[in-house]
C-alpha angles and dihedrals in degrees: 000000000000123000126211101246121081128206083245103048086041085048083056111039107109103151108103112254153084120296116197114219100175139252093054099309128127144176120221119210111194131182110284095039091284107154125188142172124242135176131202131194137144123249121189091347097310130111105230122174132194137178121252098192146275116318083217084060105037128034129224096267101045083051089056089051088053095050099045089057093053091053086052085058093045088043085072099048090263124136114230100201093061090039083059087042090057103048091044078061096045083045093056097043087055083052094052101053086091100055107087139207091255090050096048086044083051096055098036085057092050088050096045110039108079083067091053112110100223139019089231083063089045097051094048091053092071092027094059090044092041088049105046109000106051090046088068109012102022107099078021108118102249087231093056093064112108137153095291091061112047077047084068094044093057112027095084094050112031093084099031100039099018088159092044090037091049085051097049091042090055089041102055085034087056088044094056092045085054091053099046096054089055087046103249091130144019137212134026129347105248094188094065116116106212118072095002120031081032084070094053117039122036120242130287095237092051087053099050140021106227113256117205123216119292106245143182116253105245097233088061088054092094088056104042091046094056084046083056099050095055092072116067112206138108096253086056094044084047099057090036089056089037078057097049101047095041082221126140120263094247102055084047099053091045082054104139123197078230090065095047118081101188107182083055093041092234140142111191111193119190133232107261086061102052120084091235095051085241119129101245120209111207120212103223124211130214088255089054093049078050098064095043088064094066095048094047111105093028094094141350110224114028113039090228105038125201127232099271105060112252090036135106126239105258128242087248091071103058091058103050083048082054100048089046086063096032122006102187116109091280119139144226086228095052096066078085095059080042087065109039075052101065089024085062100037105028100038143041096223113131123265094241093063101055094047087047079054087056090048086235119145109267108201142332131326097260096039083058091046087061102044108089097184138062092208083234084161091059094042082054091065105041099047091052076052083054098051090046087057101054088042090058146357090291112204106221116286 
């Protein structure tokens, strides 16, 4: 039938407002000379309007066909503007079938990476995915991973690596959700632990004892340290300086001239490097200042400088300083348990201080929001007893 606009008339409105053609459809006149279809119908009760489309891009008559399909729609109790909705997200799906898991793990890393806390946790991110994910998953289309997949992905490693396999796990779980919000992929997370994966691999904590962290007895510290010092490069200072401060290697590696403050004998290391997100004063002794003497002038910017100017030692490195001196099985990461050791057993010095010393939480929320202090001054102390230990064969303090 017949409406009662015609191309020509549409072709001359120019007065702003609303033109009622039948049978739900309307032309829009807005300020400028924009015209647009609309229709307008009612579903369960309810008015409900869409576009249709520009009147420059679509003529009447092609309006009029638009509409009439959408009253087909409405005619069977069917809502057009979610039907629309649905086929923009399928749309979108068939787009994205060529967007692959490589490609989605590229881009959350770019995103992400700026609130990670070290550079050692940013570069695993991509190592751990590069080394047991892409060779599965990585031309795979993001959409295409399911169960059986991420199953392949695991399995070889979930018994024999259960730290690196959780990690990856987490990491490739994190990567899909990601996906999934920018609508690169639809449905479940098949790689979530709880309620799915849960049902298929066996804990972690059933799989593996945990192992803490290989350390040098503290009474061997004298010793290993005047192994140490015999060898003069940055990778041995590192891990001599890593000793004396009790502090972690990456905070360590990421260690910058503009954090040291060496007429006061203090490292101050932000926020975004400590494991707690709270900025960490350390006490340095004479030994660690030491230490930063000889590194001055190598390189402006990092204290232990890598092999390329402006970058950091790796973590590598450290290690490899660590296995020339002692090559069984003990870790970088373990000094610290090297020191709470000797702090506990050698000196009277409070718990609290030598856990303060390790930058780990003391106490309760509400116990730290009462501590002012950080008994820098005492840390002082105990951390030049430290060095002296490690200098000689200390007598307990």
């Amino acid at each position: 039938m017949q409406g009662k606009l015609t191309a020509l008339g549409v072709a001359r409105l120019k007065t702003p407002g609303m033109y009622g053609d039948g049978h739900g459809l309307w032309l829009q006149v807005a300020g400028k000379g924009g015209k647009s279809w609309i229709f307008r119908f009612k579903i369960a009760g309810r008015a409900r309007e869409m576009g249709l489309g520009s009147a420059h891009t679509f003529s009447l008559a092609e309006a009029r066909e638009r509409a009439r399909e959408c009253r087909k729609l409405t005619a069977d109790g069917i809502d057009p503007v979610e039907v629309r909705k649905e086929k923009r997200q399928e749309a979108a799906i068939a787009a994205a079938k060529s967007v692959t898991f490589r490609t989605c793990a590229e881009k959350y890393v770019a995103a992400h990476k700026a609130g990670w806390r070290n550079a050692i946790h940013a570069a695993q991110w991509p190592s751990s995915l590069e080394n047991h994910a892409y060779p599965v998953l990585g031309d795979l289309p993001v959409q295409a991973i399911d169960t059986v997949l991420i199953m392949k992905v695991l399995e070889p490693i979930w018994t024999t690596k259960a730290e690196t396999a959780t990690r990856v796990r987490g990491r490739i779980e994190s990567v899909l959700d990601w996906a999934t919000t920018n609508s690169y992929r639809r449905g479940e997370n098949p790689a979530r632990w709880k309620g799915h994966l849960a049902n298929l691999l066996p804990k972690r904590s059933k799989v593996k004892r945990v192992v803490h962290h290989a350390a040098v007895p503290f009474k061997q510290m004298p010793d290993f340290m005047a192994d140490l010092r015999k060898r003069h490069s940055i990778p041995a200072s590192a891990l001599e300086f890593t000793i004396l401060t009790a502090a972690r290697s990456g905070e360590v590696l990421g260690a910058r001239w503009s954090e040291i403050d060496m007429e006061s004998g203090i490292w101050t290391v932000p926020a975004e490097r400590m494991k707690a997100g709270i900025e960490h004063r350390v006490p340095l002794s004479a030994a660690a200042l030491a230490v930063l003497d000889r590194m001055q002038g190598v390189d402006d910017t990092f204290v232990f400088s890598g092999a390329r100017s402006r970058r950091p030692l790796t973590d590598k490195a450290l290690r490899n300083a660590l296995a020339d001196i002692r090559d069984t099985g003990v870790t970088v990461h373990g000094f610290r348990s090297s020191f709470r050791d000797w702090a506990g057993e050698c000196t009277s010095y409070q718990r609290e201080l030598a856990e303060m010393a390790l930058a780990h939480m003391v106490g309760d929320a509400t116990e730290r929001a009462y501590r002012r202090g950080d008994l820098f001054e005492k840390r002082r102390e105990l951390m030049d007893a430290w060095a002296s230990w490690c200098d000689q064969n200390g007598v307990a303090l």
